[in-house]
N, C-alpha and C positions, 0 to 999 in steps of 0.2 A: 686579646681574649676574644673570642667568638660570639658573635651576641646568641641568642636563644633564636631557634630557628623559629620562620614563621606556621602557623597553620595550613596543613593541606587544603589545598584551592578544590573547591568542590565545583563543577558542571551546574549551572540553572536547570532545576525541574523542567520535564518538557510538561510542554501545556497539555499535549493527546494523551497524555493517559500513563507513558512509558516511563519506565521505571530511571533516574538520574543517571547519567554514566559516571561509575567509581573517578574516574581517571580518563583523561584525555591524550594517554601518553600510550598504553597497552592495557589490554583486557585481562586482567588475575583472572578471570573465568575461565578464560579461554585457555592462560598457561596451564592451569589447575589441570583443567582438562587432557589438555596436552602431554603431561610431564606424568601424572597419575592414576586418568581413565584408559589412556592409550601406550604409553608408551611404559607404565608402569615402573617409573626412576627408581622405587624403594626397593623394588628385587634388587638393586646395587648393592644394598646395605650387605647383604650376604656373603661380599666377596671383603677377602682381608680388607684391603685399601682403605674400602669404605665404611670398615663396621662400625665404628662410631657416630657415624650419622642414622638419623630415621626420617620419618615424615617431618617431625616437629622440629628438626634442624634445617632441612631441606624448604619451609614453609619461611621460617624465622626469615633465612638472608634472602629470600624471594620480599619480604617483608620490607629488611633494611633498607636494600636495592631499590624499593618503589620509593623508598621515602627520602631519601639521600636522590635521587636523581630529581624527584619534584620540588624538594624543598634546596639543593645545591646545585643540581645543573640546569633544569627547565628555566630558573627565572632569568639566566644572564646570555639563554640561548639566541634573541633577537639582540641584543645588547653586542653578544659576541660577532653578530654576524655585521651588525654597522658600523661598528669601531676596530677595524679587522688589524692586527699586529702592524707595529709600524718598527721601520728601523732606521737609523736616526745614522748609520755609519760606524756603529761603535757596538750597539746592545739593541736588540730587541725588545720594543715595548707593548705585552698585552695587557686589555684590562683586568684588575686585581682579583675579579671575583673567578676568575679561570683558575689559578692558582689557590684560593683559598678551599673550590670542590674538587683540586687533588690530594689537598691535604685531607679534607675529610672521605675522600673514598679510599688512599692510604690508610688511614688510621681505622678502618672499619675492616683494612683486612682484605681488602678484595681482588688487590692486585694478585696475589696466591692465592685468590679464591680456590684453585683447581691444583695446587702444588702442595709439594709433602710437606707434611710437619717438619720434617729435620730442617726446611728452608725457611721456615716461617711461613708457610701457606697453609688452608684449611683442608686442604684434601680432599676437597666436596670434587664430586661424577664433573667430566664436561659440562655433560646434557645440563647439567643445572647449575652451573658456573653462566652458561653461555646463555640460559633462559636470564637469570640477572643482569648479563652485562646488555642484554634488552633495551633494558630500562633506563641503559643512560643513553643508548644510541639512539632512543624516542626522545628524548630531554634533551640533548642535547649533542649532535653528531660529531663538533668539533672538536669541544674540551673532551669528549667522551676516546677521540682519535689517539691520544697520547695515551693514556694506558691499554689500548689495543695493544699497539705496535711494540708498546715492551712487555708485553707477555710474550707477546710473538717472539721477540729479541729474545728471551729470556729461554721460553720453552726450547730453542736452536741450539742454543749453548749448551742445554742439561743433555742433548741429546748427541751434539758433538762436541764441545768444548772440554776441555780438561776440568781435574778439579779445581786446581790452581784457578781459572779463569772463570765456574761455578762460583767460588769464594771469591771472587774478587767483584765482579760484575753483577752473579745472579743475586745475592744477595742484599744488597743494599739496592735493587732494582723490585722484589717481592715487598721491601720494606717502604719503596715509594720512594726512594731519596734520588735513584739514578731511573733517567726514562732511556728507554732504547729506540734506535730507526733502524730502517735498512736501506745500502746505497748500492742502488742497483743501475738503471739508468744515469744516459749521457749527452748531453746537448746534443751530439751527434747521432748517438744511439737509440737512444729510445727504447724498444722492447727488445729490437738486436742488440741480444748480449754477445755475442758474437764479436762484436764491433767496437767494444767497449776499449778504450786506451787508457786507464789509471793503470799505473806501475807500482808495482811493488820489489826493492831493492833488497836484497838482502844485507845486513847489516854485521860487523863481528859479535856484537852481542846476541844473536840470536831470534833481534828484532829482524822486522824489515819497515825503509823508510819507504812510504807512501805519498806518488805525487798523480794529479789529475784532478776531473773535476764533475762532482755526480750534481743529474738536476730532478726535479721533483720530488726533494727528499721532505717526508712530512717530518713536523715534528724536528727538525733536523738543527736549530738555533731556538733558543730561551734562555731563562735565566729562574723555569720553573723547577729545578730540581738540583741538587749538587754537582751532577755529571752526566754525558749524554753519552751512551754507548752507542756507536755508528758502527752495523757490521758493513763490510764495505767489501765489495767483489772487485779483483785488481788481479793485473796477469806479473805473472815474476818472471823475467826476460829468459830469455830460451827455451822456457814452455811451449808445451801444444800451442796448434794455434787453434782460434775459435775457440768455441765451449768450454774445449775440451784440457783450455789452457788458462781456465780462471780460479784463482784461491779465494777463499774466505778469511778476512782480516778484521778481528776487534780495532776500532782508530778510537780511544774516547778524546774528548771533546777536553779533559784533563789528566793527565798522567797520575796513576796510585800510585805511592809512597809505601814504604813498607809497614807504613803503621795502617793500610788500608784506606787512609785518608788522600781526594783529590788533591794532586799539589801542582808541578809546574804544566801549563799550559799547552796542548801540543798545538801542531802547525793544522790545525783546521778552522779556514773561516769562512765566515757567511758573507758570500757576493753579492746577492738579493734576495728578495722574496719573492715569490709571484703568486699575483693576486687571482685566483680563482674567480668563478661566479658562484660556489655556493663552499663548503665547510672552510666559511672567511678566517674562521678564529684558529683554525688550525693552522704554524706558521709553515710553511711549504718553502723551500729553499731551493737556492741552488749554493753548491758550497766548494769552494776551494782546497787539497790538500796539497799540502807542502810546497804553497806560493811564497814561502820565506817572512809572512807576518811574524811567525815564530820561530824559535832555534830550539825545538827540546835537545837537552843535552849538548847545546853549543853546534848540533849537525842539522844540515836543511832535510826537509821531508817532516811527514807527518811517522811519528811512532805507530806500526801496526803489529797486533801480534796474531800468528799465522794458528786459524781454527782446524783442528782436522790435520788429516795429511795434504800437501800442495798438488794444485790442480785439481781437486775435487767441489771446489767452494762451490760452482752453480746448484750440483746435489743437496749439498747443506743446505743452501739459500730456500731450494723448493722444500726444506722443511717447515722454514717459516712462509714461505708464499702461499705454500698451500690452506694454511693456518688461514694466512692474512685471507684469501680466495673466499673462505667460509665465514670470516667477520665483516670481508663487506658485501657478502648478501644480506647476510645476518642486520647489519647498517642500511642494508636499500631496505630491507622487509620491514624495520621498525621503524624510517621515515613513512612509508608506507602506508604502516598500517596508525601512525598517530594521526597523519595525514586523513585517512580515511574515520578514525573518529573523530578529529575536529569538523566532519563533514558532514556525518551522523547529526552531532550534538546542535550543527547550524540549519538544518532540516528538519530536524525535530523542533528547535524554535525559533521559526523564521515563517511568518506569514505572508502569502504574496496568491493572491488567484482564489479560484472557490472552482469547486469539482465540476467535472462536465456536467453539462444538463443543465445546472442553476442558472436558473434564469432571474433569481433578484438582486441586482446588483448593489442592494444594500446590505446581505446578508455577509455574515462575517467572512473574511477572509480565512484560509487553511492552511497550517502548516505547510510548506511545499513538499515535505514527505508523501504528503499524501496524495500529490500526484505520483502517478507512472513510471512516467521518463526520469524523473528522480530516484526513485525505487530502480529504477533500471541500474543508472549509476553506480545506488549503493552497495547495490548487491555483487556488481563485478569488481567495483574495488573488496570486496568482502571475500568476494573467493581468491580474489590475486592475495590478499595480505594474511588470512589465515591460512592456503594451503602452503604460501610461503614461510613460515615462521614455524609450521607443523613440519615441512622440507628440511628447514638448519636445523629443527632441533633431532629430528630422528639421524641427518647425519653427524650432531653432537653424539647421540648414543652409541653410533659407533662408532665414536675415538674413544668412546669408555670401553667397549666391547675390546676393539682393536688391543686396546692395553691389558686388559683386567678379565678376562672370558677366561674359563678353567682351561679348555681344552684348542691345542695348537690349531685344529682344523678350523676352531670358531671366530680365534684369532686372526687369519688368512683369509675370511670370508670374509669379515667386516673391513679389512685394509682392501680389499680386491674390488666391495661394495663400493666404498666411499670415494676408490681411488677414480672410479668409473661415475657416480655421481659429482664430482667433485668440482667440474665445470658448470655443471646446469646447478646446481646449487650457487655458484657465484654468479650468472651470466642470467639464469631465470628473474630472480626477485630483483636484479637490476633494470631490467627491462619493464617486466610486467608490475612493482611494486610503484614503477615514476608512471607506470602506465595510471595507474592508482591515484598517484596525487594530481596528475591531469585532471582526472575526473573530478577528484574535489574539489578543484577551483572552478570547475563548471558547477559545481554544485554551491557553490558561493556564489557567480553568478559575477556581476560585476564587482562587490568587493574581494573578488577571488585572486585575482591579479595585481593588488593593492596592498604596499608594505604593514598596512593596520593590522591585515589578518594572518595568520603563520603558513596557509597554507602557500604562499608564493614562495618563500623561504624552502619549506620542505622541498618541496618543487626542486628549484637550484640546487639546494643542496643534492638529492637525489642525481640528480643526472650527473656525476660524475660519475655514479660508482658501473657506469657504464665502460668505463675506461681504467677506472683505479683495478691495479693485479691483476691487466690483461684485457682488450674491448672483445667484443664478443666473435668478432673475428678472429679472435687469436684461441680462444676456448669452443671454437666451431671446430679449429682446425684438429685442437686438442682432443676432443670427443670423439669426432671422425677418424680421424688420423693416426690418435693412439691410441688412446680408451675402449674404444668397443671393438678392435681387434686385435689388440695384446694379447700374449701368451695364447695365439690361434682364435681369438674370441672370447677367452674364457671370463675377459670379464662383462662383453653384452648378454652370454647366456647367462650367466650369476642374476643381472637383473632383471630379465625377460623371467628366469624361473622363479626370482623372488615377485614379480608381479601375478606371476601364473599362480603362487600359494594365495596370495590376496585375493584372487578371482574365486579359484573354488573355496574358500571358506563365504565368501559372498554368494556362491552358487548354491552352498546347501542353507546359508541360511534362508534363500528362497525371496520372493515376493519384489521389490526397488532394487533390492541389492542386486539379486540375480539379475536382475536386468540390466543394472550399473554393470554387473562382472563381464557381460558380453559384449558392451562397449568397448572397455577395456580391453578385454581379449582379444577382438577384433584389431584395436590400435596398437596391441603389444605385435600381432603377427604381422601386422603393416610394417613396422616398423623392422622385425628381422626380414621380411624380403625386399625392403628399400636398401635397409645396409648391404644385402648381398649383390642387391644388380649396381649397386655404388661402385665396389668394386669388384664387381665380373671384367670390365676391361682390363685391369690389371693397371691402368693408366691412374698414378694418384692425380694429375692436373684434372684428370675429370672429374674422377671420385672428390676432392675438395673443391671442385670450383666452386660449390651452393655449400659448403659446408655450417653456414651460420642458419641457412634455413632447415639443415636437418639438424642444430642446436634449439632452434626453437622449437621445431615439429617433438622431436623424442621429449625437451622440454615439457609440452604440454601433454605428452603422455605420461610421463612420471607424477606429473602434478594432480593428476586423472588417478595415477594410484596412490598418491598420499590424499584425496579426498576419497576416495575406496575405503579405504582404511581409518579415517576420521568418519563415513560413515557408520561402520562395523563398530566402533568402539562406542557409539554414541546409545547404544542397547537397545531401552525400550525409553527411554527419557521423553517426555514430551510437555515440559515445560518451554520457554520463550527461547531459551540457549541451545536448546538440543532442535527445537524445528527450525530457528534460524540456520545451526550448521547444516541440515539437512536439505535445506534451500539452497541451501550456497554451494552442496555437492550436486543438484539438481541442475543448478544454474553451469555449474563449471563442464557437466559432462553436454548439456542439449546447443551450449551459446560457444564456451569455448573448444572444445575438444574434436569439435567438427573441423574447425581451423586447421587442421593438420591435415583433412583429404584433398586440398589442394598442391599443400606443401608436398605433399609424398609422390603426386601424380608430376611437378615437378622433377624432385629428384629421381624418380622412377625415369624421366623421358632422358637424364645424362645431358640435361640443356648446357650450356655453355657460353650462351650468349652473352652474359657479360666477363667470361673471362678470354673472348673472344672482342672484344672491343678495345681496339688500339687508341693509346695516350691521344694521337692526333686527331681523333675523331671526335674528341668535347670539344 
């Protein structure tokens, strides 16, 4: 039985004056703001899908969400991180309290946070599924890792998988009892999937037996749920080659029986673990199929069953990568941004110095807020972590759009939006959110660097998600490469025009804004004639040689228009919430947005220099 949770941990009054912080994990102010004042989530209720929900539903599980992630995931987050999975040769052992907060975020329902009633899900909008799932990737990034990855599982299936394998898999997966991965990488391979060697054999049953061996599968060995659905990408012999010659295969981790219930064992084991520097508690494997530990059915190979039609599986997979791409920004931006209020709450009460000028060195010491350079810190982690988390969520609204919009042209615009956003949305808050918890630990100061305080944790953990579904190298190339001139360009003009409506609605409001919009405008036109002299040679080797710095340059001009647009929505407010946002869009366009007139002059010159530098010259 569960004991009685404990009481929410409340933040120490700051000594100057400032009013407690709710929460050290994310700011409800801010989501309120976000989800309500700007992006206005309740116009959803209007469409079928959603009509049963209102404000006061949508309020409730933003509710549940804070309290279930502080009171279940936050307290065992450093706990998780020091006593990290161990495997003994036989079973995987994590500490208990990892397992006891999926059973409570199972039973709250949250796993189908965003899935239909006929599956057991609530049918709540993205956008506000993904503002919840927030809250546990502040609390806690690891345990919070396993119910990602099988939404993602889950969501790929409803979209390719049969009924038959909906029933079988989605289902007791929404219900929390089965968690899903995805096995894409290979000791040898790595992001070249190209290169990947799992086999899949066709079998007379209809199955095919699967042998190889994928490596950084998270999530991929426990003994936290009933069954572990592994989609697994494996080429079936005399396929294409490359790509263009890989299927998508369910492996689970145990064979259904025809009562639906896990029964005999298939041929998939866990080789190792590997140990990370930061989301330790999450168990990351490498894993073997069909090494003969097991015989399902008396034949060697691992049982797979084939998603889709054969050869198509890479497609499928970027169903769910794509997915995964937007949850671990979404995971950089909530380390981020807890990051950044545990760094708040230690500057606000933390004495150390006395203001320029004082000259009595008896007089009390000042909060270190109240210096400068401190205020400097805060404020740019402030704008990296809120205009990040304002970025996921408005690309959450349109996978609601995407889905649920009346009309087909509204449909096509929000897929062609997001599909073009979809890089800088994982590859931005990865970058600039660890850029974030840097800061913090400078803003700690010496205990910053020190296992006592969380912000060193944050830290590690953060800097994977620099590499996790893709390093930024590889979503440079993306951007460049294929995004912003697909289907002739049609999708970098989509969001040059959706920046250009932000501009003039801020131009006639007149006054900061107007003046914010011409910044903008200016970095929006910068930007379409750096892409066109990118490729005027026609040569892509040059047009991508710099390709990660024109992911950060365009980066930080989007980031320019979702603070545009959190300035516009903020009205006439001038209480403490609304001038700090207004600071922090202040700060982002004068300190950071300049940063790109280098990068463009750059890529504007067709440099080459280091993709002109030979292996033998380091």
């Amino acid at each position: 039985m569960r004991t009685a949770a404990p009481p929410l941990p409340v933040p120490a009054p700051s000594p100057i004056g400032c009013p407690a912080l709710d929460s050290l994990l994310l700011s409800r102010r801010d989501l309120d703001f976000l989800l309500h004042d700007w992006l206005d989530v309740t116009a959803l209720t209007r469409r079928p899908r959603y009509a049963d929900h209102d404000r006061d539903t949508f309020d409730a599980v933003l509710e549940l969400s804070e309290t279930i992630a502080t009171r279940h995931f936050a307290p065992h987050n450093k706990k998780n991180d020091a006593e990290e999975p161990r495997f003994d040769g036989e079973r995987v052992h994590l500490i208990p309290e990892v397992g006891e907060a999926l059973e409570v975020y199972a039973e709250a329902g949250l796993v189908g946070a965003s899935m239909a009633y006929e599956l057991g899900g609530q049918q709540l909008p993205v956008v506000v599924a993904n503002a919840c799932r927030a809250w546990f990737q502040a609390a806690n990034i690891a345990t919070s890792s396993y119910p990602l990855l099988t939404v993602g599982n889950a969501n790929l299936l409803l979209a390719h998988g049969s009924p038959e394998q909906v029933d079988t898999y989605v289902r007791p997966m929404v219900e929390g009892r089965y968690f899903g991965t995805m096995c894409l990488s290979e000791p040898q391979a790595g992001s070249s999937l190209a290169d990947i060697t799992t086999r899949a054999v066709p079998a007379a049953d209809g199955t095919y037996r699967i042998t190889g061996t994928k490596m950084w599968i998270s999530g991929g060995d426990h003994e936290l749920s009933e069954n572990i659905v592994h989609l697994v990408l494996a080429k079936i012999p005399g396929g294409p080659a490359g790509v263009k010659g890989i299927s998508l295969f369910i492996v689970p981790k145990f064979l259904v029986g025809p009562d639906g219930a896990p029964g005999e064992r298939n041929d998939v084991v866990l080789a190792g673990l590997n140990h990370k520097m930061g989301y330790r508690g999450t168990t990351n494997t490498l894993l073997n199929f069909g090494e003969g530990r097991h015989t399902p059915g008396g034949e060697p190979g691992a049982v797979g069953y084939l998603v889709g039609e054969a050869h198509h599986g890479l497609a499928y997979m970027f169903h769910m990568m794509n997915e995964a791409r937007i949850g671990v920004g979404q995971g950089a931006t909530a380390l981020g941004y807890t990051g950044y209020l545990h760094a708040l709450d230690y500057a606000r009460t933390r004495p150390q110095g006395r203001p320029l000028g004082a000259k009595d060195p008896a007089a009390p010491q000042v909060p270190i807020i109240e210096h400068a350079d401190v205020r400097r810190m805060l404020l740019a982690q402030k704008s990296y972590v809120e205009g990040a988390l304002a970025l996921g969520l408005y690309c959450s609204r349109l996978l609601d759009e995407e889905a649920t919009a009346e009309r087909a042209e509204d449909r096509a615009r929000a897929h062609l939006l997001l599909d073009v956003l979809t890089p800088i949305a994982k590859s931005w808050p990865s970058q600039w959110c660890l850029a974030a918890n840097d800061l913090a630990i400078q803003v700690h100061g010496g205990y910053g660097y020190t296992r006592e305080y969380d912000v060193e944790q944050f830290y590690r953990d953060n800097r994977l998600n620099a590499i996790h579904e893709g390093t930024h190298g590889i979503h440079g190339l993306d951007l460049l490469g294929r995004k912003v001139v697909m289907d002739g360009g049609a999708g970098l003009r989509l969001l040059l025009d959706t920046l250009a409506a932000t501009c003039a609605r801020a131009a006639s409001a007149g006054g900061e804004a107007a003046e914010l919009a011409a910044l903008l405008d200016a970095a929006a036109a910068r930007t379409a004639r750096t892409t066109a002299a990118l490729w005027s040679t026609g040569d892509p080797a040059v047009a991508l040689a710099n390709a990660s710095v024109y992911l950060e340059a365009v980066g930080h001009v989007v980031l320019a228009w979702i603070w545009l647009e959190q300035y516009l929505a903020l009205g006439s407010g001038a209480d403490a919430f609304h001038e700090g946002k207004r600071q922090a869009a202040r700060y982002f366009f004068r300190v950071e947005l300049p940063r790109t007139g280098p990068q463009f002059d750059l890529l504007d010159s067709l440099d080459t220099t280091a993709a002109q530098c030979r292996p033998e010259w380091f």
